[in-house]
Backbone bond lengths (Angstrom), bond angles and torsions (degrees), N, CA, C in turn:
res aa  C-N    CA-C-N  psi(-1)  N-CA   C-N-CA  omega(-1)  CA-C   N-CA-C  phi
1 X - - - 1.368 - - 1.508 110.38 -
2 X 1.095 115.30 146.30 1.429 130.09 179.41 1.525 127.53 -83.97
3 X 1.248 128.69 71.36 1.650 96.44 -175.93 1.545 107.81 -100.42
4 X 1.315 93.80 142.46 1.861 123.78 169.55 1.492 101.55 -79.97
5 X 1.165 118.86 113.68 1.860 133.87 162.06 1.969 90.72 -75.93
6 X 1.311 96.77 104.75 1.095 127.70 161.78 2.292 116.83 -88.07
7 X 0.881 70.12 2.86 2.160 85.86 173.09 1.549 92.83 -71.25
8 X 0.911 133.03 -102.65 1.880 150.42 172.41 1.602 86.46 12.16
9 X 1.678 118.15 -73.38 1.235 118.41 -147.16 1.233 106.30 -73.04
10 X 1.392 119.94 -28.09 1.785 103.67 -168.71 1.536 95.54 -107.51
11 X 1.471 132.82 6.76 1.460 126.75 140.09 1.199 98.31 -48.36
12 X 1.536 130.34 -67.11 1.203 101.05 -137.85 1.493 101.71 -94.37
13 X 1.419 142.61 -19.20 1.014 150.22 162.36 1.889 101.87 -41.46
14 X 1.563 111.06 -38.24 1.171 108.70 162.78 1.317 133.67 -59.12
15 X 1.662 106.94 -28.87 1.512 95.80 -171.97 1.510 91.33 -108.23
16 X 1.018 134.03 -2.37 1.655 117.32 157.34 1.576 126.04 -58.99
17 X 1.510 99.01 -48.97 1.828 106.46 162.98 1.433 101.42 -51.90
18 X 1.237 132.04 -60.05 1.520 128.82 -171.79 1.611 123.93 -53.26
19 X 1.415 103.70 -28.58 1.101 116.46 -175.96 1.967 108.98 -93.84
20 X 1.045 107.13 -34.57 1.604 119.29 152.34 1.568 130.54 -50.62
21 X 1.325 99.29 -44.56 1.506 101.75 166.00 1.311 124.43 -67.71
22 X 1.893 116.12 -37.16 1.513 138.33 168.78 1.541 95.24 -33.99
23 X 1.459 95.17 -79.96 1.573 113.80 -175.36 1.649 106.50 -30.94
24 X 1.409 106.51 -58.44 1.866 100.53 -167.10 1.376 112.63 -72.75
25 X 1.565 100.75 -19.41 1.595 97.50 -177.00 1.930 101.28 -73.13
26 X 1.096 116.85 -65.38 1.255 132.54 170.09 1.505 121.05 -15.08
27 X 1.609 101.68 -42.82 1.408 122.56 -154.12 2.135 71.47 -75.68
28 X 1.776 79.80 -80.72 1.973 83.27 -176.02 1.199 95.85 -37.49
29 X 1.136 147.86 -124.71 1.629 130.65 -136.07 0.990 129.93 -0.59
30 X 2.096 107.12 -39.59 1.502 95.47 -164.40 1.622 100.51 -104.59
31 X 1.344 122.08 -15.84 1.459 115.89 170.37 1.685 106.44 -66.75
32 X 1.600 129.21 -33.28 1.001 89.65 165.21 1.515 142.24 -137.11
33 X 1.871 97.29 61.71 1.567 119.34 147.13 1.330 110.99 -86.48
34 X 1.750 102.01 -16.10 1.784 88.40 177.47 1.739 114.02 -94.85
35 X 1.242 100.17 18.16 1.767 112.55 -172.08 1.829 83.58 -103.94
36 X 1.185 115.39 -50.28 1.436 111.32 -145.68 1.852 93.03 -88.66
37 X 1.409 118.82 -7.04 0.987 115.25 170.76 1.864 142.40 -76.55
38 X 2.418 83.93 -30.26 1.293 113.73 169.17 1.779 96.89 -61.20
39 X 1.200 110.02 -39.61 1.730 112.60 -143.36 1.467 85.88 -78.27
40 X 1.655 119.54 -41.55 1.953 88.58 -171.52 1.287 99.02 -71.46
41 X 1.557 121.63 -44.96 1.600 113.49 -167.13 1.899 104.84 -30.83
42 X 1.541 98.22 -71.15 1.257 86.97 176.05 2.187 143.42 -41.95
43 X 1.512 88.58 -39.79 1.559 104.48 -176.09 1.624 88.29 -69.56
44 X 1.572 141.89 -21.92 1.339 119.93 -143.08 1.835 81.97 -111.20
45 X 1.463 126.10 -5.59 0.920 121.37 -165.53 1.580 98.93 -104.34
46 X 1.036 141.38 -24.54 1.306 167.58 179.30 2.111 97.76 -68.20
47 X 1.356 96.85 -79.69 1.419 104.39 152.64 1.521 117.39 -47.45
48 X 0.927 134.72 -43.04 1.924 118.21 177.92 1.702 100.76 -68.07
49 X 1.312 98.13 -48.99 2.048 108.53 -179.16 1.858 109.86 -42.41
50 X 1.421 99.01 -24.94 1.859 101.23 -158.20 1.675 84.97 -98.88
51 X 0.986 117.85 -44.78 1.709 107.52 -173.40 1.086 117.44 -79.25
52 X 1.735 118.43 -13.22 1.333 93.95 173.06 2.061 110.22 -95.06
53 X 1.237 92.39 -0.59 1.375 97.46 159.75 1.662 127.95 -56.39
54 X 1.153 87.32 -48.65 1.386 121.64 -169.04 1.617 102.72 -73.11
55 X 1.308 120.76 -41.81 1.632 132.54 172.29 1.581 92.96 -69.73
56 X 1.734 133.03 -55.84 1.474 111.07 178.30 1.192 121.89 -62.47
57 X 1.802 125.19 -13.82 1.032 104.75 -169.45 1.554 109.28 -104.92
58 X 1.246 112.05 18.74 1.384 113.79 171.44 1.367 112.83 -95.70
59 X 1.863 115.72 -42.42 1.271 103.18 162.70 1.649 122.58 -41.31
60 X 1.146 70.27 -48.80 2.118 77.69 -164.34 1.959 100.19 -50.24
61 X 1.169 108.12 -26.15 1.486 105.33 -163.89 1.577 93.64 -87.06
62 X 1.509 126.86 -34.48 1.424 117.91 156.22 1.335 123.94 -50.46
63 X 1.088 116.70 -55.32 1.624 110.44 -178.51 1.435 116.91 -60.76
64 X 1.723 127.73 -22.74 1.440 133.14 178.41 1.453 116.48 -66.26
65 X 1.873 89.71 -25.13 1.624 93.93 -164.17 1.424 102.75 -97.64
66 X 1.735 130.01 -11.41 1.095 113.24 156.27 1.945 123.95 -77.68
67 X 1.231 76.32 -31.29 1.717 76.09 174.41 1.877 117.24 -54.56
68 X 1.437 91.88 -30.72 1.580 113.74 -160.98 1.876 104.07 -63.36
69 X 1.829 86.23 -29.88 1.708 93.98 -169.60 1.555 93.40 -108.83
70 X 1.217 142.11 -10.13 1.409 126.16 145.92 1.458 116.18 -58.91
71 X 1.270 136.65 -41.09 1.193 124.29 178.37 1.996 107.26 -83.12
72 X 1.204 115.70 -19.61 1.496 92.73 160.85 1.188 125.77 -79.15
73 X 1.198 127.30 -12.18 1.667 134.91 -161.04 1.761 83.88 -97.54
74 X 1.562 128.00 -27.52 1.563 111.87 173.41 1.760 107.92 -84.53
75 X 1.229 105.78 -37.67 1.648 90.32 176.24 1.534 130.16 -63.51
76 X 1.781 97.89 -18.59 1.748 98.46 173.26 1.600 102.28 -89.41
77 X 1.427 109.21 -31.89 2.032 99.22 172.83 1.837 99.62 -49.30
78 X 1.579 121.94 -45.68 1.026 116.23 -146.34 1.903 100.11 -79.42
79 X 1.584 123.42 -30.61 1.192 115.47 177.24 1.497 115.40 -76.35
80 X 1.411 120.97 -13.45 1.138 128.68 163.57 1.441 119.76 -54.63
81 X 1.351 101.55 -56.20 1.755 110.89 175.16 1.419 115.42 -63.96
82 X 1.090 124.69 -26.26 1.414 145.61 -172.70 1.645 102.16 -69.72
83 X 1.430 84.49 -75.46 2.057 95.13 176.98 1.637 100.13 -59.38
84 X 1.111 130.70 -22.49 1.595 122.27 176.34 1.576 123.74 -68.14
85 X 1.543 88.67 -39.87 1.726 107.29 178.33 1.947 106.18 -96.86
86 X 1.615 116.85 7.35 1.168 95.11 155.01 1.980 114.94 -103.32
87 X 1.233 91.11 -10.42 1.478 101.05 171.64 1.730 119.65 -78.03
88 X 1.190 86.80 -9.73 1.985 91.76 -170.97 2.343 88.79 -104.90
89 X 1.144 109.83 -27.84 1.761 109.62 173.44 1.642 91.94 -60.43
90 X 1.426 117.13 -77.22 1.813 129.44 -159.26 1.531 96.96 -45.91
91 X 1.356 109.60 -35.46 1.753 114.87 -178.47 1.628 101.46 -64.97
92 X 1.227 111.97 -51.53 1.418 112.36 -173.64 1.861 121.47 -66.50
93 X 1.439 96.09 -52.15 1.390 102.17 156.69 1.683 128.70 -56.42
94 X 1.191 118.82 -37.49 1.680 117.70 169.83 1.251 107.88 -74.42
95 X 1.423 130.92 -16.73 1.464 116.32 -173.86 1.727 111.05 -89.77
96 X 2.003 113.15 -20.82 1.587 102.09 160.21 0.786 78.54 -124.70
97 X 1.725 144.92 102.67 1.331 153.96 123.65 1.738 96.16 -112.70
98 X 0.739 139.74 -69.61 1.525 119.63 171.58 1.728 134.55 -31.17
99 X 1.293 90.08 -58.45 1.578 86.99 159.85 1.221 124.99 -75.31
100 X 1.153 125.80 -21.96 1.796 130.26 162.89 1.808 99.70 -49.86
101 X 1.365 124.57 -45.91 1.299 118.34 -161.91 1.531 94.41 -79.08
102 X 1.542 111.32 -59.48 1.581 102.97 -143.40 2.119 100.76 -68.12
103 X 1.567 108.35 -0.86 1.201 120.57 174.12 1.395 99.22 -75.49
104 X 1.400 130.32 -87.19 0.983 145.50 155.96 1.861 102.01 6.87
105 X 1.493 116.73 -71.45 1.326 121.90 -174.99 1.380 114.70 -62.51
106 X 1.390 115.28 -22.14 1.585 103.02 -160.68 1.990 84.19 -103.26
107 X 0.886 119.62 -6.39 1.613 106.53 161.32 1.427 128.60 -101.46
108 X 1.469 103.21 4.35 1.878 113.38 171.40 1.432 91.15 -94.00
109 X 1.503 135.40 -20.15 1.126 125.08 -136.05 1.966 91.88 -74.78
110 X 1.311 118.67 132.38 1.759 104.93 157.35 1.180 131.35 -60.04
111 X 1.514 128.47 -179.56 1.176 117.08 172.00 1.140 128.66 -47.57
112 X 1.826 111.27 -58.02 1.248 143.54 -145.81 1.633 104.25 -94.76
113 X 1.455 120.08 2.76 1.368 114.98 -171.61 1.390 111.89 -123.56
114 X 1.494 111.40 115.31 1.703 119.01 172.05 1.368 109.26 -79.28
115 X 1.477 107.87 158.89 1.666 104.12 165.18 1.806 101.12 -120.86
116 X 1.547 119.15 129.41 1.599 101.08 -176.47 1.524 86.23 -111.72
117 X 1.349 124.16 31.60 1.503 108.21 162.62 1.620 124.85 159.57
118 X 1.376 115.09 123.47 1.319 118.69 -161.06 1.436 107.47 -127.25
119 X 0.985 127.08 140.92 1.777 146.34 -135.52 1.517 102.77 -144.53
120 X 1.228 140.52 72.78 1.398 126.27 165.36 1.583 105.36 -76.45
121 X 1.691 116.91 142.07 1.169 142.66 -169.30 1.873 95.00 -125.80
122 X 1.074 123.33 50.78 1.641 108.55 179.10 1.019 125.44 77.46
123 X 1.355 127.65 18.42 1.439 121.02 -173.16 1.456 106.24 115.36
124 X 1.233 134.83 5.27 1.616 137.34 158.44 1.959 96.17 -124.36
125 X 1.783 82.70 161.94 1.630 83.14 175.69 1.261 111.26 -144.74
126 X 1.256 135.43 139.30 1.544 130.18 -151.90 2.496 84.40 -118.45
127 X 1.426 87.98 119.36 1.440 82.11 -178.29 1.874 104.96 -109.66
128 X 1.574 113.83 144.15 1.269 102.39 -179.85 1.758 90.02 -122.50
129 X 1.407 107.38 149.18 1.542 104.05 -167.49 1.682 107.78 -154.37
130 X 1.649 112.90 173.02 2.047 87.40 158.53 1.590 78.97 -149.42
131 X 1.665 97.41 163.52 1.514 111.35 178.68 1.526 82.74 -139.04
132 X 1.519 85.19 -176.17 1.677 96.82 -166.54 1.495 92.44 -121.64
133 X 0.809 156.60 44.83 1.579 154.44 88.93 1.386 115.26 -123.17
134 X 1.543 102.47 166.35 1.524 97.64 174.40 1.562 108.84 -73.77
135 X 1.283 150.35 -31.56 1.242 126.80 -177.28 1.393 103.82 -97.12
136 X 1.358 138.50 66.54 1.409 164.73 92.50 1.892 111.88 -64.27
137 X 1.477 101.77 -35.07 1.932 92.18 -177.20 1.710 88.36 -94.78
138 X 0.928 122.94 -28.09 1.625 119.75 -166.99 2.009 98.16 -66.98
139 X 1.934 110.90 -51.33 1.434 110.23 172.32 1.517 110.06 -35.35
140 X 1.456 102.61 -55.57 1.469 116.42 -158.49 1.568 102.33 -54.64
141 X 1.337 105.77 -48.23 1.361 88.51 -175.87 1.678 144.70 -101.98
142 X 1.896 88.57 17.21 1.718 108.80 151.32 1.101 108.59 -85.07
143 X 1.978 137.43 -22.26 0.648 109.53 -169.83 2.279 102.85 -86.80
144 X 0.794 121.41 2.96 1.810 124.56 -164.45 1.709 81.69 -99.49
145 X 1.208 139.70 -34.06 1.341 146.70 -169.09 1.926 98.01 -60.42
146 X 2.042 87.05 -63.63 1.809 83.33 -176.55 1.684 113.74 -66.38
147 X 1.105 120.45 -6.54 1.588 116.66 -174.92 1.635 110.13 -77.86
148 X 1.542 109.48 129.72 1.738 101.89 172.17 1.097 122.31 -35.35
149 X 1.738 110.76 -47.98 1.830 116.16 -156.35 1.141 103.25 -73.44
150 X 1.844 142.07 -17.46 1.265 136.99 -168.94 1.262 109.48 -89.33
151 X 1.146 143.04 146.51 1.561 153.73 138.08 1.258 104.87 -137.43
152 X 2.001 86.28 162.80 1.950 111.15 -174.39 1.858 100.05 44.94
153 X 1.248 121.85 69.19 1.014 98.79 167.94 1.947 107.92 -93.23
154 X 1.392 112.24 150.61 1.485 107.10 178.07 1.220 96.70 -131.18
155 X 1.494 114.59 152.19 1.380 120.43 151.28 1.389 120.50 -98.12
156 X 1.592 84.51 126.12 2.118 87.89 -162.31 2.145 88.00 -86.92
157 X 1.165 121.59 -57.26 1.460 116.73 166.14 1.464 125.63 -151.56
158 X 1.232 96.44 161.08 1.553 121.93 -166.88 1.965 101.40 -125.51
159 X 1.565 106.30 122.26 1.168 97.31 176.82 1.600 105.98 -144.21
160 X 1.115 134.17 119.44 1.573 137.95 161.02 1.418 103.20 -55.56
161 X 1.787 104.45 115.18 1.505 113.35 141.64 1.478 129.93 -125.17
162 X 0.957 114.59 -171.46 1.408 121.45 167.38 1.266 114.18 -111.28
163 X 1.431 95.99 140.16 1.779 104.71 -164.97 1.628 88.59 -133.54
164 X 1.429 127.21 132.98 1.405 140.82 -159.47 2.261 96.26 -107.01
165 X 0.902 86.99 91.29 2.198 82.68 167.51 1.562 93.80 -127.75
166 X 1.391 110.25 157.40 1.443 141.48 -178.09 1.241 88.96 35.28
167 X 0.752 161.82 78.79 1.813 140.68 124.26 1.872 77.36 109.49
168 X 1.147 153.08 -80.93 1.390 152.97 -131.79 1.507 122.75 -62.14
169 X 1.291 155.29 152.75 0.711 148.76 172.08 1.731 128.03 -103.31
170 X 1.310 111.64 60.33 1.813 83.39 -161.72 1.208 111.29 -113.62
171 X 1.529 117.29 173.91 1.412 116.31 -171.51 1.437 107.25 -102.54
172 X 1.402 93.45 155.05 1.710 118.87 -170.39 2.046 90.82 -132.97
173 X 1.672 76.15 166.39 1.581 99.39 -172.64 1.679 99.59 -116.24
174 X 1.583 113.30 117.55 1.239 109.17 -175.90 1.721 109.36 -109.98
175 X 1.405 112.13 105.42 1.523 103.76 -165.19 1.590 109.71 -116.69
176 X 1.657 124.87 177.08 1.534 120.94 -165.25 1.975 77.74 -149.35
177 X 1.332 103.37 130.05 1.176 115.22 159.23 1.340 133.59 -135.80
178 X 1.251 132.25 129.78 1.200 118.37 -160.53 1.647 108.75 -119.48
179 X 0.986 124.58 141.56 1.872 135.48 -157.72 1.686 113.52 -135.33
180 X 1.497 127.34 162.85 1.209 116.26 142.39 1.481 120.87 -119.10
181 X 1.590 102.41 144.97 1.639 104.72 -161.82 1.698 96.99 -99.69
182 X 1.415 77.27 137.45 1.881 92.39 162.66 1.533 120.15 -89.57
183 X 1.519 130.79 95.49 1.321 117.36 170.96 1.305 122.51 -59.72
184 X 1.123 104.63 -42.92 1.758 111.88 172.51 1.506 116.98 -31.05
185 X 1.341 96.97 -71.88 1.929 110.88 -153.76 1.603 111.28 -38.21
């Protein structure tokens, strides 16, 4: 009888499968370092795309923020000029705001009412005066009431005396009133 040693053949049939699998394993390995290689290229290109976004959008956020402080450095020039040109109006207005009033006063003034003395305190005015009745100081002082430049007027006092001319004796009203004046109006 003959026997064939069949060992040899499926050794080597063995190491061909073995050597086949090498191959497929090998193969996969290298298809996929060349998968994982596309994928960073891509992820690293994706990432370069976002930073340089990110680099324009910082310029851009520099240039907003100088612009940002050119236009504040003009809105404080501009309240500057503003508060300059309301200080140069109050200048203009206080310089004929006095004569606007004491004009103003000497044409409210009534017949019958002197003033022997006027006191500005800053913008109030304490007046000392005499009329020859009290409703001559009472006119006087509806009429300083209807005038723009007057407010709060009070009468601090009112006093009847006798005042002696030519030989006569008659009485007068000696009063002090004190107001605040509007130069402006």
């Amino acid at each position: 009888m003959i026997r064939i040693n069949l060992i040899p053949v499926r050794q080597v049939k063995k190491r061909e499968l073995g050597r086949q699998q090498l191959i497929l394993f090998a193969l996969i390995l290298i298809a996929g370092g060349a998968a994982n290689y596309q994928w960073i290229g891509h992820v690293q290109g994706q990432l370069d795309k976002r930073q340089q976004q990110v680099a324009n959008l910082n310029r851009d956020i520099k240039h907003l923020e100088k612009v940002i402080g050119e236009v504040n450095s003009i809105t404080q020039e501009k309240r500057s000029l503003e508060d300059k040109l309301k200080v140069l109006d109050s200048l203009k207005k206080r310089r004929a705001g006095p004569v606007k009033v004491m004009d103003a006063l000497a044409t409210l003034m009534p017949a019958h009412v002197w003033l022997t003395e006027v006191a500005d305190h800053g913008g109030s005015w304490d007046m000392k005066g005499t009329g020859m009745t009290n409703d001559d100081v009472a006119e006087f002082m509806r009429e300083l009431k209807r005038s723009p430049y007057f407010k709060d007027i009070v009468l601090k006092r009112a006093e009847t005396s006798n005042v002696q001319a030519q030989g006569t004796v008659p009485q007068v009203v000696q009063f002090e009133i004190s107001c605040a004046v509007n130069y402006a109006a």
